[in-house]
Structures are given as C-alpha cells and as structure tokens.
VEXSE-290246 format. One record per residue: residue number from 0; chain; y, x, z of N, C-alpha, C in turn. Coordinates in steps of 0.2 Angstrom, whole numbers, plus 2048, in hexadecimal, padded with zeros to 3 digits. Layout:
N
DRENMI  nr kette  ny  nx  nz cay cax caz  cy  cx  cz
DRENMI NUM     A   Y   X   Z   Y   X   Z   Y   X   Z
...
//
This chain:
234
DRENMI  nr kette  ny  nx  nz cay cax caz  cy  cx  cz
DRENMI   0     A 903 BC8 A76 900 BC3 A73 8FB BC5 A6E
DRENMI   1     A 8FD BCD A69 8F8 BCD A66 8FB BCB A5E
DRENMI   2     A 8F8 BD0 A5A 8FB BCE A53 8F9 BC8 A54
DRENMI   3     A 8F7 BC7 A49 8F5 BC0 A46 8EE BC3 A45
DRENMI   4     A 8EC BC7 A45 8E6 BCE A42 8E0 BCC A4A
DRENMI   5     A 8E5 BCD A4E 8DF BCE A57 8DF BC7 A58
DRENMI   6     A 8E4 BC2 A57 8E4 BBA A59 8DF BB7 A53
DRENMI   7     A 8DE BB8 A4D 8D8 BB7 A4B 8D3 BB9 A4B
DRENMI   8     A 8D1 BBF A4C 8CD BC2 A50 8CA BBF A55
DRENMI   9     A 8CC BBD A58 8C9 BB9 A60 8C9 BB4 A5F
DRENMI  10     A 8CB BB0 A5B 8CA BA8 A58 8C2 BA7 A56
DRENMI  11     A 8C0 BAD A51 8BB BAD A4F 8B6 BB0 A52
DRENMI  12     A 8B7 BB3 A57 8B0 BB5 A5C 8B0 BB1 A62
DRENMI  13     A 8B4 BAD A62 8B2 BA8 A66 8B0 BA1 A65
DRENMI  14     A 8B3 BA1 A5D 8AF B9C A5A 8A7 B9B A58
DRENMI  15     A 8A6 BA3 A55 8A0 BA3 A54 89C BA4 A5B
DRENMI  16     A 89F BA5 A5F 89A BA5 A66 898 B9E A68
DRENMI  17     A 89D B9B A68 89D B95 A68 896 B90 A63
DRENMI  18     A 898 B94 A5F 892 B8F A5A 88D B94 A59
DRENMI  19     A 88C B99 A59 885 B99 A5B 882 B96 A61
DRENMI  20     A 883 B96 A67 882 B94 A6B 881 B8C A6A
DRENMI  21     A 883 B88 A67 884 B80 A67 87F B81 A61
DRENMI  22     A 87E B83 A5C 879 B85 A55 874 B87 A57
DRENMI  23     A 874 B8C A5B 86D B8E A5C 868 B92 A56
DRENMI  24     A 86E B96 A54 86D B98 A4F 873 B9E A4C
DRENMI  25     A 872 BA2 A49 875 BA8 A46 87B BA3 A42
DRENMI  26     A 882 BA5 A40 886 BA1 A3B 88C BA3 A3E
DRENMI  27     A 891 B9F A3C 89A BA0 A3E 89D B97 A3B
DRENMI  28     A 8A3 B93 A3E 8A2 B8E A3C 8AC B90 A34
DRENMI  29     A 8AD B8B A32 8B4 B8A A2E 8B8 B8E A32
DRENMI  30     A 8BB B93 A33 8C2 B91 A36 8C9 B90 A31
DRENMI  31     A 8CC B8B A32 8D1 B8B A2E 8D7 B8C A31
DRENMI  32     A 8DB B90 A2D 8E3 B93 A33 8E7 B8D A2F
DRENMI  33     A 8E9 B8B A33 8EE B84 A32 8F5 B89 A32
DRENMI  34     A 8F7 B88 A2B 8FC B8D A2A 903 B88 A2A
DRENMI  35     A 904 B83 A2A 90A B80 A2B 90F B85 A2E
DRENMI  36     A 916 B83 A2A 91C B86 A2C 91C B8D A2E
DRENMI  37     A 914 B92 A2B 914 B99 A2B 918 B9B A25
DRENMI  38     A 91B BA0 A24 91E BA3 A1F 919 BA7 A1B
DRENMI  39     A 91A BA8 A13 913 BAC A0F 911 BB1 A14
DRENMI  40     A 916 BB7 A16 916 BBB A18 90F BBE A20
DRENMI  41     A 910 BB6 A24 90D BB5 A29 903 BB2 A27
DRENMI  42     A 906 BAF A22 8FF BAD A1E 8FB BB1 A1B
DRENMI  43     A 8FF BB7 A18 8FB BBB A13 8F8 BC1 A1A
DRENMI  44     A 8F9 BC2 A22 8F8 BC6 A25 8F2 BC4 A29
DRENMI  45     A 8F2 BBD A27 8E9 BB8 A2B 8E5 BBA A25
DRENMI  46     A 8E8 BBB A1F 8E5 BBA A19 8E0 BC0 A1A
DRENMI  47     A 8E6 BC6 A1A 8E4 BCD A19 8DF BCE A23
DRENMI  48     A 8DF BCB A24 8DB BCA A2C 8D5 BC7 A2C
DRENMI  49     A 8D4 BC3 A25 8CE BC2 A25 8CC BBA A24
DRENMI  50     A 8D2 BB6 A26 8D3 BAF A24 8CF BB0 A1D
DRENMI  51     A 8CB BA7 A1C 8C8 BA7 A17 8CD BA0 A11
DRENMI  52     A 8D0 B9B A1A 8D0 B95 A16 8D6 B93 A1C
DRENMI  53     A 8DA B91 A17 8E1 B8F A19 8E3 B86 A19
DRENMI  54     A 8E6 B85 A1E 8E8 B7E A1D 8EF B7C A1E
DRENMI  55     A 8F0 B75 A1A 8F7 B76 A19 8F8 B6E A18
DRENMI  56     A 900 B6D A1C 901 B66 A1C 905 B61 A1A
DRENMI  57     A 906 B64 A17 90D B63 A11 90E B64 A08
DRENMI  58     A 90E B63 A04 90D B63 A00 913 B6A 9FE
DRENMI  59     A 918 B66 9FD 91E B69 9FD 920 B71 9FF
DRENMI  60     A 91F B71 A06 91C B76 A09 919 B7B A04
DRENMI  61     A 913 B7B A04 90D B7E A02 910 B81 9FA
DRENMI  62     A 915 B7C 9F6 916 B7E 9EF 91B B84 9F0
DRENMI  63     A 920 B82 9F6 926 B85 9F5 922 B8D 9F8
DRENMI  64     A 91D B8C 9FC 91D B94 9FE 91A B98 9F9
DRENMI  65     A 915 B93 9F7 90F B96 9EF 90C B9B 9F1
DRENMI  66     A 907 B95 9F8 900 B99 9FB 8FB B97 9F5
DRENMI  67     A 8FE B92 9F1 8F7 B94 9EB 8F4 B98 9E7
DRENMI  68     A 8FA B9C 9E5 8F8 BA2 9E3 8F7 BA8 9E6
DRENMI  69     A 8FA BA8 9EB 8F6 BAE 9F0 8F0 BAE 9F1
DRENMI  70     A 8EC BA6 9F4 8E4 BA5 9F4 8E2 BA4 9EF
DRENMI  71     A 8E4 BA3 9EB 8E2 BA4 9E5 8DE BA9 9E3
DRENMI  72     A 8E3 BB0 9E5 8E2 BB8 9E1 8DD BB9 9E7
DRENMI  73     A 8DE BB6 9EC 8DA BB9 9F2 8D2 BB5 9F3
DRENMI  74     A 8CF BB0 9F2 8CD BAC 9F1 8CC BA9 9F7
DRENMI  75     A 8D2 BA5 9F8 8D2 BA2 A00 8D4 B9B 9FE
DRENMI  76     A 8D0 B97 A02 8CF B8E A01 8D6 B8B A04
DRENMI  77     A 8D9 B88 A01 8DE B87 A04 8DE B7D A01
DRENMI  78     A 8DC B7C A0B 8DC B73 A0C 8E3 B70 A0E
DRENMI  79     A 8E2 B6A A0A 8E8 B65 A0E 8E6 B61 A15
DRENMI  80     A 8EB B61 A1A 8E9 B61 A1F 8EB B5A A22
DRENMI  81     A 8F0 B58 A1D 8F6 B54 A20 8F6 B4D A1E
DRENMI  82     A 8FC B4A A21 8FC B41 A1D 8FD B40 A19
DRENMI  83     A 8F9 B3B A14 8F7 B3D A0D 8FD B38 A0B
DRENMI  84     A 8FF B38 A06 906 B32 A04 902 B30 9F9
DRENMI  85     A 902 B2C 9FA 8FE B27 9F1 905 B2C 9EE
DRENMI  86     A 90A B2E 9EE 90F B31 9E9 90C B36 9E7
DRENMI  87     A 909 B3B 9EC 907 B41 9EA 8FE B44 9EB
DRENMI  88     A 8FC B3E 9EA 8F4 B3F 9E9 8F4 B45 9E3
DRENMI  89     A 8F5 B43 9DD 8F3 B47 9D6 8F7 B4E 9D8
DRENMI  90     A 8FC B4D 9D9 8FD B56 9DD 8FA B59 9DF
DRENMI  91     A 8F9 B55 9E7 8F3 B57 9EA 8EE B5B 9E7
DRENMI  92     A 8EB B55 9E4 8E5 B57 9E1 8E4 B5E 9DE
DRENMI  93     A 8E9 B5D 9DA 8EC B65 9D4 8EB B6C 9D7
DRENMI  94     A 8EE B6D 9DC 8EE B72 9DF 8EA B73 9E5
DRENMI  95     A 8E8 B6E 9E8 8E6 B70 9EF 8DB B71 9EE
DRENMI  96     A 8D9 B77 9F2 8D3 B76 9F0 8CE B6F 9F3
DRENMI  97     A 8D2 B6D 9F9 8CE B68 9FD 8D4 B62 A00
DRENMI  98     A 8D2 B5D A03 8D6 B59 A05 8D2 B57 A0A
DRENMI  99     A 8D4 B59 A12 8D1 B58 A18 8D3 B51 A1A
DRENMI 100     A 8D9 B4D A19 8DA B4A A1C 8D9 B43 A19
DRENMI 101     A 8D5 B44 A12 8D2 B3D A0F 8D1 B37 A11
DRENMI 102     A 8D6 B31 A0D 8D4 B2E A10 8D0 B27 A0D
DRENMI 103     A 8CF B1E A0D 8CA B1D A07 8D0 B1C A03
DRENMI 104     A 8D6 B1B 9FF 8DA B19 9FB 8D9 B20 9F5
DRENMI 105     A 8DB B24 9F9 8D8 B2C 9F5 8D3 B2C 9F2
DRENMI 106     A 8CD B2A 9F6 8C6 B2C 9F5 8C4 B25 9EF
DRENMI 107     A 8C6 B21 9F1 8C5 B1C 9EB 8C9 B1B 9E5
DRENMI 108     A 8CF B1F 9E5 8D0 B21 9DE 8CD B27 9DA
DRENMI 109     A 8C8 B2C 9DE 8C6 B32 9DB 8C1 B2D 9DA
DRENMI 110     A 8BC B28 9DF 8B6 B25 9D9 8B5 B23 9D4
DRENMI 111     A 8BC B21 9D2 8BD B1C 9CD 8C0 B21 9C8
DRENMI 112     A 8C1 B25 9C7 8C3 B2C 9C4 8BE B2E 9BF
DRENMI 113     A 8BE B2F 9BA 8B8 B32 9B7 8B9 B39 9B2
DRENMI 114     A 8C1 B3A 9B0 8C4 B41 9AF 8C6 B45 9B4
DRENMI 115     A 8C3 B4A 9B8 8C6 B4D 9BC 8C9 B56 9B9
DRENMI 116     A 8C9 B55 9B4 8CA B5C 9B0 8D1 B5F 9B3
DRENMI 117     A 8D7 B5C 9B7 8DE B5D 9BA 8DE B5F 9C1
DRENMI 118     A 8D6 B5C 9C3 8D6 B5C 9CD 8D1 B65 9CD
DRENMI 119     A 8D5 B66 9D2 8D5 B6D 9D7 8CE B6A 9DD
DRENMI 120     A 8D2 B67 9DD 8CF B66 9E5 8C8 B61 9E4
DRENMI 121     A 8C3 B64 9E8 8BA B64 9E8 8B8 B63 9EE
DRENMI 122     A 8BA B62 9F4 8B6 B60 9FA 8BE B5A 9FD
DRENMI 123     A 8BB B55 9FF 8BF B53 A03 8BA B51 A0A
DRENMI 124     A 8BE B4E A0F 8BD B4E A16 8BF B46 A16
DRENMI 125     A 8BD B42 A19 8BF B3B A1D 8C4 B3D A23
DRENMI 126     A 8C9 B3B A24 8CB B3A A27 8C9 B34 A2E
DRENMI 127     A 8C8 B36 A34 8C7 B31 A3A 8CB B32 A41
DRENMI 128     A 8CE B2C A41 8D2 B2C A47 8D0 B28 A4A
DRENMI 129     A 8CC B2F A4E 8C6 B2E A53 8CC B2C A5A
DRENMI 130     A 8D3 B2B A5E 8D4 B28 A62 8D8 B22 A5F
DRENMI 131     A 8D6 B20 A5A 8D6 B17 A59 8DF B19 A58
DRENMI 132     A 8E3 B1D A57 8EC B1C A5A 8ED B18 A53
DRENMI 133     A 8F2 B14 A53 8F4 B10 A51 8FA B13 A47
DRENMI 134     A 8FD B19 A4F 903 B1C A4B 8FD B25 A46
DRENMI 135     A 8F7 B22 A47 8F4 B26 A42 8F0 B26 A3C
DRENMI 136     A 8EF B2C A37 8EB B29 A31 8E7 B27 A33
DRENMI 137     A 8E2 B27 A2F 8D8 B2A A2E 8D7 B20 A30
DRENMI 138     A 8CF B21 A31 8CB B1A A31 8C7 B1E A38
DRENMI 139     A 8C8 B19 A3E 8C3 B17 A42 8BD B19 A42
DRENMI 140     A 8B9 B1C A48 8B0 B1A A46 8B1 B15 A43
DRENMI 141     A 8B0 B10 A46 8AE B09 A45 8AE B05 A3E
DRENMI 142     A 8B7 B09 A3B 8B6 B08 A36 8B0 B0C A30
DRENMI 143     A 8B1 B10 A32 8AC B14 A2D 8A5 B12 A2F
DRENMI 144     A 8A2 B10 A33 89D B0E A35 89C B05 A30
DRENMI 145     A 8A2 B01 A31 8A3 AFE A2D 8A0 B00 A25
DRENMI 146     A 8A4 B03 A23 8A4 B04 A1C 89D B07 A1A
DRENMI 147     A 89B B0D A1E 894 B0F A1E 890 B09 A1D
DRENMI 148     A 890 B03 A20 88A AFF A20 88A AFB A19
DRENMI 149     A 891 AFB A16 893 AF6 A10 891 AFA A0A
DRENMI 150     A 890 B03 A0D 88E B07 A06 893 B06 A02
DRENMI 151     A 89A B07 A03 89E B0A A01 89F B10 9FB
DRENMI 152     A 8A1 B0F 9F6 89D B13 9F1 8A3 B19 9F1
DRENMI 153     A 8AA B18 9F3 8AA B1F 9F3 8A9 B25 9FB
DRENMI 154     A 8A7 B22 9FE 8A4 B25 A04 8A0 B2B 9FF
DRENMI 155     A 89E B29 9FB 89A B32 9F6 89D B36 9F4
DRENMI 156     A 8A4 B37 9F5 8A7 B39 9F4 8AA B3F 9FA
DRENMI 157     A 8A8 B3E A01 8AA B41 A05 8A6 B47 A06
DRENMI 158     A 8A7 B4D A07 8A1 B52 A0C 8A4 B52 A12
DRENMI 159     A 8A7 B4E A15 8A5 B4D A1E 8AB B4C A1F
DRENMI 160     A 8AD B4B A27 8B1 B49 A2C 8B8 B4E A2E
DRENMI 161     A 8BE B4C A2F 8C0 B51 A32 8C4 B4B A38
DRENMI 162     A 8C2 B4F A3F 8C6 B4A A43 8CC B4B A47
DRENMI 163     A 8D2 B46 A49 8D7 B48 A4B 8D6 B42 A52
DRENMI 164     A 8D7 B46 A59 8D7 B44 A5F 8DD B43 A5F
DRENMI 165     A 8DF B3F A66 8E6 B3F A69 8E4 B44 A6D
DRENMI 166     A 8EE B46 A6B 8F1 B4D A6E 8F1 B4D A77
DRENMI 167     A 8F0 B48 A78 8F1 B46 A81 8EC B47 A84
DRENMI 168     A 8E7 B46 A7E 8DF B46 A81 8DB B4C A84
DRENMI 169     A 8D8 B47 A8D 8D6 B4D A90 8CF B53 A8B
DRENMI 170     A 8CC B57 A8E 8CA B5A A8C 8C0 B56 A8D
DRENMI 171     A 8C0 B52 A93 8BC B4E A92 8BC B49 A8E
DRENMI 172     A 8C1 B46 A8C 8C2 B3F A88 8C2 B44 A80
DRENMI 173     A 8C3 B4C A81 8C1 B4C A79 8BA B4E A78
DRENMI 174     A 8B7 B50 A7D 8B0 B52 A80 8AC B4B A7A
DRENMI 175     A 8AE B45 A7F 8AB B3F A7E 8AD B3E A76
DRENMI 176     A 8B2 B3C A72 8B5 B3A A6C 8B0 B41 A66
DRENMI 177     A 8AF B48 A68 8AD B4E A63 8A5 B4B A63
DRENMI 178     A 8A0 B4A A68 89A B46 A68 899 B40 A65
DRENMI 179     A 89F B3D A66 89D B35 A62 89D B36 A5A
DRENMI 180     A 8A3 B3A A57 8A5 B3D A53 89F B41 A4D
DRENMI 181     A 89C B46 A53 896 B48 A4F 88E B43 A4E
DRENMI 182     A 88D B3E A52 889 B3B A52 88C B36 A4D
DRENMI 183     A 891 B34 A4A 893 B31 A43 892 B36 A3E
DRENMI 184     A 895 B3B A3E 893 B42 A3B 88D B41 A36
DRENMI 185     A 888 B40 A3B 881 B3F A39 87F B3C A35
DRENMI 186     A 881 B37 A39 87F B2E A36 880 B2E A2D
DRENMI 187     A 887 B33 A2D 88A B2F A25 885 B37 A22
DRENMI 188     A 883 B3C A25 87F B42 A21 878 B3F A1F
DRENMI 189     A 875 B3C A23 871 B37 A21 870 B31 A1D
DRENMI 190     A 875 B2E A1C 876 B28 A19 878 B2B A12
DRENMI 191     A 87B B31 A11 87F B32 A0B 87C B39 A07
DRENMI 192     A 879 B3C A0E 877 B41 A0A 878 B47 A0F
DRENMI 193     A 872 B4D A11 877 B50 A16 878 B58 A12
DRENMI 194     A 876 B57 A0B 879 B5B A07 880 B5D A04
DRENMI 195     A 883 B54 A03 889 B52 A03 88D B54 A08
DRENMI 196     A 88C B50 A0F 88F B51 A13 88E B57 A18
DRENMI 197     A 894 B5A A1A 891 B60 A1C 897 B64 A21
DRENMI 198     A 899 B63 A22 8A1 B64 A23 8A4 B5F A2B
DRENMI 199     A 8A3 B62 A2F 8A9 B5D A36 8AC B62 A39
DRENMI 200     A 8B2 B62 A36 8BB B63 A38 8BC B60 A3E
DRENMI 201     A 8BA B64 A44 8BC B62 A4A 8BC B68 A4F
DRENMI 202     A 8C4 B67 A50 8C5 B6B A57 8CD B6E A54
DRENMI 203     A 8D0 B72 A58 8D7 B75 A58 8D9 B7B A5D
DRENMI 204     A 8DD B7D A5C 8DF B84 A5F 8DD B81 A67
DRENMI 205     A 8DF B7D A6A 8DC B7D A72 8D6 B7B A73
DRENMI 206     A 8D3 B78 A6E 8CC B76 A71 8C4 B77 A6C
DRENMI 207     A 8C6 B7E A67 8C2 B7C A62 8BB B7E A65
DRENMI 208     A 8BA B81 A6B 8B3 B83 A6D 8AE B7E A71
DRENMI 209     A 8B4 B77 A72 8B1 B70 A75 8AE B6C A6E
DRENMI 210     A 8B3 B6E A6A 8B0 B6B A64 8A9 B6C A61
DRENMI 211     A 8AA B73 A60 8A5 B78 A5E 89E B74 A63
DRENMI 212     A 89E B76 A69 898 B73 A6D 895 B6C A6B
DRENMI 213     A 89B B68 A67 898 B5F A66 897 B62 A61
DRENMI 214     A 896 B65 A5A 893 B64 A54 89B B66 A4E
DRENMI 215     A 89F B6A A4F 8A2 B6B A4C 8A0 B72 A46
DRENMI 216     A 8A3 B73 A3F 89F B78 A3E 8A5 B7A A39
DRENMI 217     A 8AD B76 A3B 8B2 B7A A3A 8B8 B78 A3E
DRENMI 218     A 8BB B7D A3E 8C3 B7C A41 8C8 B7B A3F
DRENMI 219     A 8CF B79 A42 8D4 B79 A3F 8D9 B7F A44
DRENMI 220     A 8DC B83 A44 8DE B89 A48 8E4 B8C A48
DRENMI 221     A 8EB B89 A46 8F1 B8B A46 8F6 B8F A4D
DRENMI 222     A 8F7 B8D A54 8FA B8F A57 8F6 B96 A59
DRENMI 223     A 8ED B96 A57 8E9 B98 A5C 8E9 BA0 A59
DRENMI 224     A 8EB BA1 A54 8EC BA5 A50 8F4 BA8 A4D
DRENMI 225     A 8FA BA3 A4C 8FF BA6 A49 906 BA7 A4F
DRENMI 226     A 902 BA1 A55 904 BA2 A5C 90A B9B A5A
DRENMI 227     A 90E B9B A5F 915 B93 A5F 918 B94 A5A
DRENMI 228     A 919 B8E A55 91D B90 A4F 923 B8C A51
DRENMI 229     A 928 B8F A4D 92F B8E A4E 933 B8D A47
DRENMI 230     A 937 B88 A46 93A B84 A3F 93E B8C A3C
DRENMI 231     A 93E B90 A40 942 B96 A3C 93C B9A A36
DRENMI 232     A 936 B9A A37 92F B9C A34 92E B9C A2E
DRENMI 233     A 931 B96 A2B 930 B95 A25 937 B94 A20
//
C-alpha cells in the first residue's frame, strides 16, 4: 500500500494533474490531510512528506495530541473540519488557524465582534449541505442563495465554500451536486468579492479528481493518504 511519504505523493500528482487540466493552467489545488484519529507520530511523517495543511475535527482531539504546536514550529495551517458546537466557538477560534465548516451563527457572532486580538483563526469556509440531508450541518444552496439576495452582512466574512455530499452518492449525482456547487461558488465571488472569496473545499479521498474537474481548488484527503483508520491509532 505504500508508506504515508509515496500515498501523498500520489495524492498530489494526481491532484495537480487533475487541476491543471480543469485550470488550464500551471498551479496545484489545497490538499488537506484529514488527520482525525492520526496519532502525532503519524501526522508529523505527512508533515515531514510535505503536507502543508492539516485538518482536524475535534476540538478536544487536536488539544490532547498538540498538533498546534508542531504546525506551529513547522508552518503548517491547521483547519477545523468538524461540527461546530456555540460551547466551543472561542476555543476554536484560539487555536485553530481556519474553520472550514462555518456556519451563519459563527459567522455572525465574528461580525458583530470588533476585538479580535484572542482569535487565531483568519479564513473561514461556509459550510453547504449540498445533499439537502436533514441529519446534517451547513445551509442549502437555496439557503444561501437566499441570504445572498438579503446581502446578509456576515456573508463578508467568509473566503468561500467547503462542500459535504452524501456518502451514498453515485459518482454522477456527485458529478451533478460539484457543478451546481461551483456555479454558486461564483455567484457569491462576484457578489462579494472574488478577492474575498476564493477557496471551494470540494472533493475527498475517493473522488477528489471529479471534484477537481467541477471547479474545486481544494481537497479534503484523510483515507487517501494515512490509509483505514482504526480507534487503536490514537
């Protein structure tokens, strides 16, 4: 199967094939090693492989391992990936460089915020749950297309999208969902700024070169790299 050294390695030249190709142009897109239930150990050998930026989805987790400070020393971006809970917002905040999985409750208390001299974290992502699932976080297109039309004032708060499919869903229906996805992408880079926004978190260890082809210009990548994780790992 390949260390964690040659499994990133391949992650990345097929990502970057992937998005040149869709780009049409020279570049490589985010990848981020979804380090849940990796041990430091396991994380500092992506690190030392070239990983730039780590994600993580637990709070708790992330403290008790103290991948802070290892990316820290190393200069590796380390997002939250996971469901956000109002308890631990200001935590969050404190430590994590980014919050990918933003949602408007978050994002409206950072607008209304005017000391942030305690917060870490500097890019957040909107979360969308783009298969409409009941039992999931994020807002809807619809909703967000909603709120886009009301000019929603913490909507300027986000640099872009990160999206979560259903795990059932064929590889057409994600086809279809990654296109719809980047075509709001747009909408909100234009309405808001496509300076601002900049950032669509779309795709995963099984499908991130379908993503890539719809407008994706980063990844989420945990199996695809540290291989089947097992609760003994951490």
């Amino acid at each position: 199967m390949g260390s964690i050294a040659e499994r990133l390695a391949e992650i990345r030249e097929r990502a970057c094939l992937s998005y040149r190709r869709a780009a049409g142009q020279p570049g490589e897109p985010h990848i981020v090693c979804v380090t849940k239930n990796q041990p430091l150990p396991r994380i500092l050998e992506a690190i030392d492989a070239g990983a730039t930026e780590i994600g993580e989805n637990y709070l708790q987790e992330a403290i008790r391992k103290d991948v802070f400070a290892l990316c820290e020393s190393r200069g590796v971006t380390v997002r939250y990936i996971g469901r956000l809970q109002s308890n631990k917002y200001n935590a969050i905040l404190r430590v994590f460089d980014a919050v990918d999985s933003a949602g408007p409750e978050l994002l409206e208390r950072l607008h209304g915020t005017q000391d942030r001299g305690a917060q870490r974290a500097c890019t957040f992502l909107l979360e969308v749950n783009a298969g409409e699932e009941s039992q999931k976080g994020g807002l809807t297109m619809p909703q967000i297309r909603e709120l886009a039309a009301a000019d929603a004032p913490w909507l300027y708060e986000i640099s872009g999208l990160m999206v979560v499919v259903p795990l059932q869903a064929t590889m057409q229906i994600r086809a279809t969902i990654y296109q719809s996805v980047s075509v709001l992408f747009h909408e909100l880079a234009s309405d808001l700024g496509s300076s601002r926004v900049t950032l669509l978190s779309m795709g995963t260890s099984d499908d991130f070169e379908l993503a890539i082809e719809h407008g994706s210009n980063m990844i989420r990548v945990g199996t695809g790299i540290f291989g089947p994780r097992s609760p003994s790992q951490v």
